[in-house]
Backbone bond lengths (Angstrom), bond angles and torsions (degrees), N, CA, C in turn:
res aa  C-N    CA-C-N  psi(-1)  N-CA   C-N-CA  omega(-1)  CA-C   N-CA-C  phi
1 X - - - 1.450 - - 1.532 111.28 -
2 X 1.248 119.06 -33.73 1.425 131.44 166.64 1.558 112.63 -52.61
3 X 1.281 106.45 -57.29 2.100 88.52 174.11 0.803 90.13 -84.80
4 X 1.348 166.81 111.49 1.376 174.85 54.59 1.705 99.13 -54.27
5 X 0.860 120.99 -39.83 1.376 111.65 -134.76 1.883 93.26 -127.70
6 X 1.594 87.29 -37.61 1.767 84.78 156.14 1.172 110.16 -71.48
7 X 1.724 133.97 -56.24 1.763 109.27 -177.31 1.328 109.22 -41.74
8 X 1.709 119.05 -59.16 1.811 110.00 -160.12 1.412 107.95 -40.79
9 X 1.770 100.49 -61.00 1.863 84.48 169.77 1.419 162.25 -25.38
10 X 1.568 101.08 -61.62 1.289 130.82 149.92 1.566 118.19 -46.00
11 X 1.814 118.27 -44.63 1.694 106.38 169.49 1.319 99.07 -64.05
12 X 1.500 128.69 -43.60 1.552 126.25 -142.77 1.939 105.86 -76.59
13 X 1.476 112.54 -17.60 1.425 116.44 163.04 1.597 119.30 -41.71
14 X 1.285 93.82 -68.87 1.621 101.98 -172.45 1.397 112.09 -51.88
15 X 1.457 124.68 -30.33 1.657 129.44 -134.45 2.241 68.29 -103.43
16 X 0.776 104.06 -56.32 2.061 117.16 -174.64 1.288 80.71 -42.65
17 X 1.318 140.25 -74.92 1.317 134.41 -125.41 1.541 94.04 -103.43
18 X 1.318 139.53 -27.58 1.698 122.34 164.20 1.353 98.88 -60.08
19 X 1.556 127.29 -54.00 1.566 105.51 -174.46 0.932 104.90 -77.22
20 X 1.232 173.49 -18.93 1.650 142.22 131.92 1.240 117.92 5.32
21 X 1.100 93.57 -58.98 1.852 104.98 -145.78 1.793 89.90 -98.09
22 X 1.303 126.61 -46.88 1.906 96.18 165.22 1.271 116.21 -73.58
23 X 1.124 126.80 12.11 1.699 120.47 156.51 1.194 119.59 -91.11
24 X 1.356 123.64 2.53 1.725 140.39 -173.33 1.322 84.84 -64.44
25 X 1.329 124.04 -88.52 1.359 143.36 177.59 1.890 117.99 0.61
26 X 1.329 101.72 -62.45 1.488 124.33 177.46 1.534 118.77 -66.25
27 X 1.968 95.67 -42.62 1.399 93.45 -171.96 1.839 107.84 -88.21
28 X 1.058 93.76 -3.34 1.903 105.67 -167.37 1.828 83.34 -75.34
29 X 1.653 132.50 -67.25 0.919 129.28 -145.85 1.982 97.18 -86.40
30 X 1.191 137.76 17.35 1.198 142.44 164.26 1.551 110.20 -105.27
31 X 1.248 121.28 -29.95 1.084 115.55 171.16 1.752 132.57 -85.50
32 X 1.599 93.93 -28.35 1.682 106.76 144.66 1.504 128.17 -46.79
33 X 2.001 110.49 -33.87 1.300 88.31 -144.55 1.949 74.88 -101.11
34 X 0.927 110.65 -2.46 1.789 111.71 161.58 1.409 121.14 -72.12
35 X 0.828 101.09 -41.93 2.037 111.38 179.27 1.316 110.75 -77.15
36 X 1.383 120.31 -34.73 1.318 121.55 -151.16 1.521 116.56 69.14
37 X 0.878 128.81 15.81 1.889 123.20 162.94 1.403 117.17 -76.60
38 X 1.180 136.97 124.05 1.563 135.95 135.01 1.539 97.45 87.08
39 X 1.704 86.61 63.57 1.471 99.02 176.40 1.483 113.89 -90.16
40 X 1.326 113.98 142.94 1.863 114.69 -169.04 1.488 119.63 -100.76
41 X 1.261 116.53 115.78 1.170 95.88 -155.08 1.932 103.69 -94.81
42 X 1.104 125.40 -164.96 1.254 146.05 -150.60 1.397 102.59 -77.51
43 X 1.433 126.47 166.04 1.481 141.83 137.53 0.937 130.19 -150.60
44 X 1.977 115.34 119.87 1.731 128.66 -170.52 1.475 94.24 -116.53
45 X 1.563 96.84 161.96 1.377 112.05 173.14 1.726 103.87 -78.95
46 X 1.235 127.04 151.56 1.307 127.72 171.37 1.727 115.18 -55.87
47 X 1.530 128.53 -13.68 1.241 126.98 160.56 1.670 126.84 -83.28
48 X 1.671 92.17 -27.42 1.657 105.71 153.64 1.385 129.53 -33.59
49 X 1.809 95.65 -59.87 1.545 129.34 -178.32 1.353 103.60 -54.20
50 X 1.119 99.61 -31.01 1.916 88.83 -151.09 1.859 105.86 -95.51
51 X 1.361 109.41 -11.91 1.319 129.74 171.14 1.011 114.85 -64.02
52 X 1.495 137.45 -36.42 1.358 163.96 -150.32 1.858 100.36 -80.33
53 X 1.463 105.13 120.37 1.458 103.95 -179.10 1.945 106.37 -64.12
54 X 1.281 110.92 142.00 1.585 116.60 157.98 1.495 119.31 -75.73
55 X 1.759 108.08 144.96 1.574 90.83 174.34 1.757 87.06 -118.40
56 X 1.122 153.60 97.98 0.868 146.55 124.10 1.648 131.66 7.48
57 X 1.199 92.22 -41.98 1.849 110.73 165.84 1.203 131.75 -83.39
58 X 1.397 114.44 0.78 1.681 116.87 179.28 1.366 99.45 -139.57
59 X 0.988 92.00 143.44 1.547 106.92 -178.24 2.177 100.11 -124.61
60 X 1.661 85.49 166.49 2.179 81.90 -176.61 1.432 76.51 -161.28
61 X 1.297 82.26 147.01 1.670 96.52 175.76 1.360 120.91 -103.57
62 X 1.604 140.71 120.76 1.404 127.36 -166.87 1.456 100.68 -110.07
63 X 1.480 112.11 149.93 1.856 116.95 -169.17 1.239 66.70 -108.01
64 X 1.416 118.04 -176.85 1.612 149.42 163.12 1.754 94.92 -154.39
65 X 1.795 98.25 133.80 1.033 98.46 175.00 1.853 94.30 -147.63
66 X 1.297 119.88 167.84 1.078 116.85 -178.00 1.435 115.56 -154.00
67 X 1.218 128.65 159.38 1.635 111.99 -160.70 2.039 72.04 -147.06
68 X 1.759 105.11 -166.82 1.422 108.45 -172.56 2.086 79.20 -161.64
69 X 1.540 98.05 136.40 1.073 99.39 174.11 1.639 130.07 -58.30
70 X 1.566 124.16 163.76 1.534 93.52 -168.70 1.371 125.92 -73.40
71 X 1.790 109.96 -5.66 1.238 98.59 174.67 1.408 123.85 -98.14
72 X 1.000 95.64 33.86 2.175 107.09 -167.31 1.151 94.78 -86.27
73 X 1.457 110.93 178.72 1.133 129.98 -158.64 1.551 110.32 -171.05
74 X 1.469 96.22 73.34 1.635 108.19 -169.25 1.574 112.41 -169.43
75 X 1.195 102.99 164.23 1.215 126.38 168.86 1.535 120.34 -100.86
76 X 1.478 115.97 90.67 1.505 110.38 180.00 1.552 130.89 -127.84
77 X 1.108 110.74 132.14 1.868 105.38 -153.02 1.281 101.37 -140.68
78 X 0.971 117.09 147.78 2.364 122.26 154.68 1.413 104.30 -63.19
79 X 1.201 122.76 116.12 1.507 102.09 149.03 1.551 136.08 -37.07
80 X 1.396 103.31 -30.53 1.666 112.58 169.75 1.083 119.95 -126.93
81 X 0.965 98.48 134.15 2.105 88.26 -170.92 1.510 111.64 -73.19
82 X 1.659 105.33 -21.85 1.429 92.74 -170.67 1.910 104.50 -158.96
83 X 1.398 117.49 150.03 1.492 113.53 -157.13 1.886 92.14 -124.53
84 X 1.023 107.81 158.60 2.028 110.28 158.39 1.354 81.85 -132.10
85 X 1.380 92.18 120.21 1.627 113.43 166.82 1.785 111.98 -114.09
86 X 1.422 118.64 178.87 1.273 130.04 153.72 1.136 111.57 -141.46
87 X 1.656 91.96 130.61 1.803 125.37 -173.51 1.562 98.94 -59.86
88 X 1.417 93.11 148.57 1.572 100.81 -160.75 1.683 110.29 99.96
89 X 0.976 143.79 -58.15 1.179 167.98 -122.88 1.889 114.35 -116.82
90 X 1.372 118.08 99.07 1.251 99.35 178.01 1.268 130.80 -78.10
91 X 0.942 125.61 171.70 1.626 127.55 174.01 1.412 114.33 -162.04
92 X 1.717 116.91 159.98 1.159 124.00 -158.29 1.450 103.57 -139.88
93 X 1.426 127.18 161.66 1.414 130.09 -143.88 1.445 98.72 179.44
94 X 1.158 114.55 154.68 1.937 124.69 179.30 1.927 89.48 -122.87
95 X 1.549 85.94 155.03 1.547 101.89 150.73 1.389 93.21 -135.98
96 X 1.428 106.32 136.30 1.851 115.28 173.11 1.785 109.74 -90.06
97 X 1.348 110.69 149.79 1.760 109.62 -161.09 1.370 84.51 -145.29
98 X 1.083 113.23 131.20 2.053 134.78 165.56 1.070 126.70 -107.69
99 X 1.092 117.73 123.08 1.624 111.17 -178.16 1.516 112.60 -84.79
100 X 1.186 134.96 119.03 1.243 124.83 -157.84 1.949 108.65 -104.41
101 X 0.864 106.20 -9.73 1.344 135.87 151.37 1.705 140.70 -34.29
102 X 1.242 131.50 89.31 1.217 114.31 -172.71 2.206 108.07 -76.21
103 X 1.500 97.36 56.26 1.725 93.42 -175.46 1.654 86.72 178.66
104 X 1.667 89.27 151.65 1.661 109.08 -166.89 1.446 83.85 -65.70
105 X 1.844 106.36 151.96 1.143 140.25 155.68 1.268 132.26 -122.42
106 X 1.102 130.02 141.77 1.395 124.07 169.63 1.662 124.60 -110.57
107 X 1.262 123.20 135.95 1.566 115.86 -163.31 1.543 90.12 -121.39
108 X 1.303 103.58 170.13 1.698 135.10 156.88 1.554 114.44 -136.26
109 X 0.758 97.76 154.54 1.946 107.58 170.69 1.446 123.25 -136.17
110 X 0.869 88.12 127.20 1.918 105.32 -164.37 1.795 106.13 -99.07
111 X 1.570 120.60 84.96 1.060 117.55 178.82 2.054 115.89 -76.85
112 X 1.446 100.32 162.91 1.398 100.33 178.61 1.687 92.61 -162.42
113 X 1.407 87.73 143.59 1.750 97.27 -174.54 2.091 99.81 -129.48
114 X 1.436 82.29 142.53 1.632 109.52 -176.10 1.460 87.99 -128.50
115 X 1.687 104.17 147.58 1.832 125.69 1.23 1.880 85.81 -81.91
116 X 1.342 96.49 149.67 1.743 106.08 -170.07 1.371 106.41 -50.88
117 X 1.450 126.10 -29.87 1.580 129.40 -163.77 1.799 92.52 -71.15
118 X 0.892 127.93 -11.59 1.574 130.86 175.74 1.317 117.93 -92.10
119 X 1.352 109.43 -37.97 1.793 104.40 175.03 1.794 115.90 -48.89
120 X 1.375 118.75 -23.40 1.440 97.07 -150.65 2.071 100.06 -89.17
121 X 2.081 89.68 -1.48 1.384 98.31 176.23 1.554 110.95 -106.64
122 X 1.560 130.43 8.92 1.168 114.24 170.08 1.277 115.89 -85.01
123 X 1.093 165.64 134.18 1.679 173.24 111.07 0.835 116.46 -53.57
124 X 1.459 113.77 140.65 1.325 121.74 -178.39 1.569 88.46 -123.45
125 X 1.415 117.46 169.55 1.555 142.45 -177.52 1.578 98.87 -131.92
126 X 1.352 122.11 -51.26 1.737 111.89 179.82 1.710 93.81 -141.43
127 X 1.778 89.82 145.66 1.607 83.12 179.68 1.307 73.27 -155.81
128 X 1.923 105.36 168.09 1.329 123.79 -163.44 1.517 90.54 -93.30
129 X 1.881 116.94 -24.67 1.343 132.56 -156.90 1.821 85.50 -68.40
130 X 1.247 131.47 -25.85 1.445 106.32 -159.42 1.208 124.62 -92.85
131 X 1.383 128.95 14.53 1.358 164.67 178.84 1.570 139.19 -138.49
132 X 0.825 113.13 126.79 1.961 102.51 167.19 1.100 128.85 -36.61
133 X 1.222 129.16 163.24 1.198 118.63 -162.26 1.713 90.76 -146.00
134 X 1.710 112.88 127.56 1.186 115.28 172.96 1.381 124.85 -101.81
135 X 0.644 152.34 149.41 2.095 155.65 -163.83 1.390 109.21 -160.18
136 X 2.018 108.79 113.58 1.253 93.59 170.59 1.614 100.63 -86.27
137 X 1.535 103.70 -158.94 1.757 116.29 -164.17 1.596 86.64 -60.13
138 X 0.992 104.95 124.82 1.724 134.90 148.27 1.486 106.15 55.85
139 X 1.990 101.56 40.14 1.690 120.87 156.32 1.180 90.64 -48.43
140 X 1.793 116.20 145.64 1.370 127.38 143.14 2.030 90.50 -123.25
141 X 1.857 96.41 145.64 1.556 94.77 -171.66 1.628 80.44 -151.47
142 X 1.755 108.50 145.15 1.100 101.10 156.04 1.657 116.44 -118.80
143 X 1.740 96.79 146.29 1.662 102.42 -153.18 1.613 102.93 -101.53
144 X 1.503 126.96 154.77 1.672 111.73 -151.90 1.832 80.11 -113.36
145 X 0.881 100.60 175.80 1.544 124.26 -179.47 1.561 102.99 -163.77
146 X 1.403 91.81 133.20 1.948 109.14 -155.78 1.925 86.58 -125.53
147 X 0.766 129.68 95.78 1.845 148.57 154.04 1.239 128.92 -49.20
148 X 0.928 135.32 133.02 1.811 126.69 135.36 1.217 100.72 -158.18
149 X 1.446 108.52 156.18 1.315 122.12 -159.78 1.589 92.77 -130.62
150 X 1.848 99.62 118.34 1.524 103.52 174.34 1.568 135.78 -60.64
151 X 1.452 124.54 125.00 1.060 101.79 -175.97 1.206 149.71 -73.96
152 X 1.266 103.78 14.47 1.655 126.16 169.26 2.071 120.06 -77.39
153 X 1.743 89.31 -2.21 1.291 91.12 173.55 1.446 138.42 -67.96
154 X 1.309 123.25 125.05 1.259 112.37 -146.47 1.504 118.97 -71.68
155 X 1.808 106.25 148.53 1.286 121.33 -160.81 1.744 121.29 -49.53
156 X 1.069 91.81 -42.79 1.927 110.86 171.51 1.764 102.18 -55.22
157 X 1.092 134.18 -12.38 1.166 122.69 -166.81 1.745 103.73 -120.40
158 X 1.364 100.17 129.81 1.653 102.79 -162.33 1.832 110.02 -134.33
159 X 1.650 97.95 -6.29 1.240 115.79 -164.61 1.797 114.75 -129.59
160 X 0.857 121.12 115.17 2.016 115.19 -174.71 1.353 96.43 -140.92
161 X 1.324 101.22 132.19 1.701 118.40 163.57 1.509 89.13 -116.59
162 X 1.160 87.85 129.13 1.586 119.08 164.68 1.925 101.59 -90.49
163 X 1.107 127.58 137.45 1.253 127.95 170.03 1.172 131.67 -133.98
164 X 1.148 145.34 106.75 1.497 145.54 173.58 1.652 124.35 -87.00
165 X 1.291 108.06 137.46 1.315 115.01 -176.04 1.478 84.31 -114.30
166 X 1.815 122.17 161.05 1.334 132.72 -165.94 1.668 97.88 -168.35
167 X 2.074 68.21 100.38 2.024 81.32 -175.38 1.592 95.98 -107.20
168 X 1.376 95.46 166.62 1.869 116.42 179.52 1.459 98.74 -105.93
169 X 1.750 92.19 116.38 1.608 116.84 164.22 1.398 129.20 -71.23
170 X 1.494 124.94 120.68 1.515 98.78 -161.42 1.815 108.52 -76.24
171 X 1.250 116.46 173.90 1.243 93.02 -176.63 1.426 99.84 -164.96
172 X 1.688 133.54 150.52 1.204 139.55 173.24 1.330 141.23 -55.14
173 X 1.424 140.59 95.45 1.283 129.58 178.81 1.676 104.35 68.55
């Protein structure tokens, strides 16, 4: 009865520990949306955008900030650190990216918007984030980012940093 009960165990590990790990997924994005970390923001088509009522009367201020993973190897910045926009209203913006590298690279950028109750109203229309990004040796390119901020975003919120992280993809030849 004893290996009996040690096999069930021993199967019942593996079967515990796959559902663990596809519940990562669920519990990763509940515990974000509690903390406020590594908020995701939106994506409309540019006819979406343009449907979108204007408020003329509110204004929000967006930071842009950008960091580069630690093993990157670049130069990556906003052209502006910071915009007053009105929701409803698109707008467009660069972040500049360097290849610091004497050899092609490939990047991604992993955006996240604070305070999280704002991500589910930032949208983007074009982002550099929605694709790879190629760089030969010591490309400098600047990449556009196309905005609007829905106007259903809530009133208490007057302030959004949009943020990008910019990791190196490994990649072939």
């Amino acid at each position: 009865m004893e290996k009996k009960t040690s096999v069930v165990k021993l199967f019942m590990i593996p079967i515990v520990m796959f559902g663990f790990g596809y519940l990562m997924v669920p519990i990763y994005d509940v515990f974000c949306d509690i903390t406020g970390i590594n908020g995701k923001t939106g994506r409309v088509s540019a006819s979406q955008a343009a449907s979108l009522e204007k408020q003329q009367e509110r204004t929000i201020k967006v930071e842009f900030t950008s960091t580069v993973n630690q093993d990157g190897s670049w130069d990556f910045a906003p052209d502006m650190p910071t915009m007053v926009v009105h929701p409803g209203e698109p707008y467009t913006t660069t972040f500049t990216a360097r290849n610091k590298l004497d050899e092609q690279l490939i990047s991604q950028s992993v955006p996240s918007v604070a305070p999280s109750k704002a991500a589910a109203h930032f949208n983007k229309t074009e982002c550099f984030c929605f694709v790879e990004q190629k760089f030969a040796a010591f490309e400098e390119r600047a990449m556009p980012l196309t905005f609007i901020i829905d106007p259903d975003i809530p009133e208490d919120v007057d302030i959004v940093t949009l943020s990008y992280t910019l990791f190196t993809k490994p990649h072939n030849g």
